[in-house]
C-alpha positions in Angstrom: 26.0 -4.1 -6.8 26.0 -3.3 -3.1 25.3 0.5 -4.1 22.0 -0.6 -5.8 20.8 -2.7 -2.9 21.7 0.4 -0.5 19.5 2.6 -2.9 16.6 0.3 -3.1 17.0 -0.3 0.7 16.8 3.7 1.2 13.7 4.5 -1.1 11.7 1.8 0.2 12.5 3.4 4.0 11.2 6.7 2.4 8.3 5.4 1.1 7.7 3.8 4.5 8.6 6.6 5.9 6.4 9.0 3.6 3.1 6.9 4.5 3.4 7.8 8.3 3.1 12.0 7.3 0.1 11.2 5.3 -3.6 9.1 6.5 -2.4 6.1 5.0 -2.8 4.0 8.2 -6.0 5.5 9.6 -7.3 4.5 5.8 -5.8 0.8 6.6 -7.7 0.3 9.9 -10.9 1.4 8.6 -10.5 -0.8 5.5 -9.4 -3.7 8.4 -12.7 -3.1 10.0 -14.7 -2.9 7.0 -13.1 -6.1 5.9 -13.8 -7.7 9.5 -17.4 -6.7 9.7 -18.1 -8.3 6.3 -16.6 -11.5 7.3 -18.5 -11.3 11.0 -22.1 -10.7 8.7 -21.3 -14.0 6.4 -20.0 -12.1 3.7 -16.9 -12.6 1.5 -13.7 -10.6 0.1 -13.3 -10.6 -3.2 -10.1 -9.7 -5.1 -8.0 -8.9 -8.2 -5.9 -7.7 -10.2 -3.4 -8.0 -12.8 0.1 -9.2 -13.2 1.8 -9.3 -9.7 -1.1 -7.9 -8.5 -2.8 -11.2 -9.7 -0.2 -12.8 -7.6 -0.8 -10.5 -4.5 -4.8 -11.2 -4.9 -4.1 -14.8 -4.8 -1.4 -14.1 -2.1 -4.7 -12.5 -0.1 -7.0 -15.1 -0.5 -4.5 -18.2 0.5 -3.8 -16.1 3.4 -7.1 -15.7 4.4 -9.0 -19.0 3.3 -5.9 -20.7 4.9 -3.7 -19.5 7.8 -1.3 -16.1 7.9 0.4 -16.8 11.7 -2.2 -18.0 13.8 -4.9 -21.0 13.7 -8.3 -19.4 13.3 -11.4 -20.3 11.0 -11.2 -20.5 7.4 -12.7 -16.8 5.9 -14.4 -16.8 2.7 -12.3 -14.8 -0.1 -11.9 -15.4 -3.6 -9.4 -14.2 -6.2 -10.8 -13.6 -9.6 -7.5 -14.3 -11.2 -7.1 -18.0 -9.8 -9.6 -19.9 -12.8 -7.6 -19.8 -15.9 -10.7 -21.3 -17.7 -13.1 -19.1 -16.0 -10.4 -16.0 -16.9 -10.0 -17.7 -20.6 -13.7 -18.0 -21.4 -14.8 -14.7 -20.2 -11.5 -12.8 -22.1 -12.5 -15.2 -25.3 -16.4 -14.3 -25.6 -16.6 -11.2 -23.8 -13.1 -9.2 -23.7 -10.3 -9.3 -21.6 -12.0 -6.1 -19.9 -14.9 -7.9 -18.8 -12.5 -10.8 -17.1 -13.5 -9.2 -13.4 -16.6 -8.2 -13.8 -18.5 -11.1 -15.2 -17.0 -13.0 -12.3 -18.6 -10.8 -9.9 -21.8 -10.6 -11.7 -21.7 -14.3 -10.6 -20.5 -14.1 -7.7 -21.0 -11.0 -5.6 -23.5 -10.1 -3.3 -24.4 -7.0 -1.2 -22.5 -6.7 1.9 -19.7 -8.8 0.4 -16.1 -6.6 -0.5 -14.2 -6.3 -3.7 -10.5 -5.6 -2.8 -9.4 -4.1 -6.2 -5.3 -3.9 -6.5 -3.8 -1.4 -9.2 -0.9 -0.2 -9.3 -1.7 2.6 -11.8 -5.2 2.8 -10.6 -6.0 2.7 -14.5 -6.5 -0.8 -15.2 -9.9 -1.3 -17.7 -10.6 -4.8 -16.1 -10.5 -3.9 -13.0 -13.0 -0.5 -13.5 -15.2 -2.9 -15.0 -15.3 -5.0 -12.2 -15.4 -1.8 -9.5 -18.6 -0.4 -11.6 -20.1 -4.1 -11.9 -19.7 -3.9 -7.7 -21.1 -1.1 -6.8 -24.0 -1.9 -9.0 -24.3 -4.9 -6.8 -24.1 -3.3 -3.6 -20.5 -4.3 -2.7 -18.2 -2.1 -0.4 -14.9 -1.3 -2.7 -11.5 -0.9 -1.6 -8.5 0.5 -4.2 -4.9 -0.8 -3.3 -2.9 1.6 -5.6 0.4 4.0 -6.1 0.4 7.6 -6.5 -2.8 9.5 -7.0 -4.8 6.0 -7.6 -5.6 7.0 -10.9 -9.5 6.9 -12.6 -10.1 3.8 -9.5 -9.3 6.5 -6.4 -12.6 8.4 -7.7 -14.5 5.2 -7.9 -13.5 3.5 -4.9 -15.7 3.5 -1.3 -12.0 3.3 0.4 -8.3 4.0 -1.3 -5.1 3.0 0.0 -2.5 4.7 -2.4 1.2 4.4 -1.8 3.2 7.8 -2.5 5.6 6.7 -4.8 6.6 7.1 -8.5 8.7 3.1 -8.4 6.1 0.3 -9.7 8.7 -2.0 -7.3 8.5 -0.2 -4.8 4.8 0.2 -4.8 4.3 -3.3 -5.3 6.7 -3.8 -1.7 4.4 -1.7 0.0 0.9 -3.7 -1.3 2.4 -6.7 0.1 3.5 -4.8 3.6 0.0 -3.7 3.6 -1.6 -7.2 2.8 0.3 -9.0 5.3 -0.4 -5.7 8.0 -4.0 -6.6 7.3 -3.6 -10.4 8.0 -1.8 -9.7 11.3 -4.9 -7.9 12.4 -7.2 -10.4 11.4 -5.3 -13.3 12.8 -5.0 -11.4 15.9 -9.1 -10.4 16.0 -10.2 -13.9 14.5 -7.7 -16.5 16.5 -9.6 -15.2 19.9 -13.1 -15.9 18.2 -15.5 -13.9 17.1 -16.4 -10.5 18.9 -18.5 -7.4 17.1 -15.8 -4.6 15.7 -16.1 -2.9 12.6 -20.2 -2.4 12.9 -19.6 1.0 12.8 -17.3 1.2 9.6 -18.9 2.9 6.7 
């Protein structure tokens, strides 16, 4: 047993290790300051995704409506995957590939961010919901694994983790997530101050 938890300690180190060599963390701080603009203009962050990346949307959104670290305003995000009658209804009358999309339809507006996480990068709800997005003039971030699949070509911003393990992947969204929430506590506890007007 101690062999396996050596192993998975050693390829999550790699992977860790792996994202320094690439632009992995320049992509993260412009998707921080993309994320921190839309909240300075009013706007909201959306999010999804399916499975455990249901859980890590939700994960998101607690962190952000309610507190990470640090006491700072509540920030307006919403994850899709939260209203099992909403999800339910939608999968029931529509098709479980419009379960994303038909939300946003609702409830996204230009300016606002959809934070889309896929491990493959292949999910059919979750292109839905990208397409349904940009139509509506929201900024689109990808949280992915390996190439980022059909979403990395979609996607105004992709964060893909360079690895073939789905657990390991999944360790990384969450490093990533919670990277993200220190910033924002440590940007958003002091008040509010104009970064991220730049970010395209």
């Amino acid at each position: 047993m101690k062999a396996r938890y050596q192993t998975a300690i050693e390829e999550k180190l790699e992977v860790l290790q792996t994202l320094q060599e690439t632009d992995y963390f320049d992509v993260l701080d412009i998707v921080y300051q993309v994320i921190a603009d839309c909240f300075y203009k009013g706007k909201k962050v959306i999010l999804a995704g399916n499975g455990g990346s249901a859980s890590d949307a939700q994960h998101f959104a607690g962190e952000l409506m309610g507190r990470f670290e640090k006491n700072r305003m509540a920030l307006p995000a919403v994850a899709l995957t939260s209203d099992s009658s909403v999800m339910t209804c939608i999968g029931n009358d529509y098709g479980f590939e419009q379960s994303f999309a038909r939300q946003i339809e609702g409830l996204g507006h230009a300016g606002d961010v959809f934070f889309a996480i896929s491990t493959s990068g292949n999910s059919g709800n979750i292109i839905k919901a990208v397409e349904c997005a940009k139509k509506k003039g929201m900024k689109t971030v990808l949280l992915s694994g390996r190439t980022g699949g059909v979403l990395a070509g979609m996607c105004d911003y992709k964060l893909l983790v360079p690895s073939e393990h789905v657990s390991r992947i999944q360790e990384i969204h969450i490093f990533t997530i919670h990277t993200l929430c220190e910033l924002i506590d440590e940007d958003f506890s002091k008040g509010i101050k104009n970064i991220g007007s730049d970010a395209e």
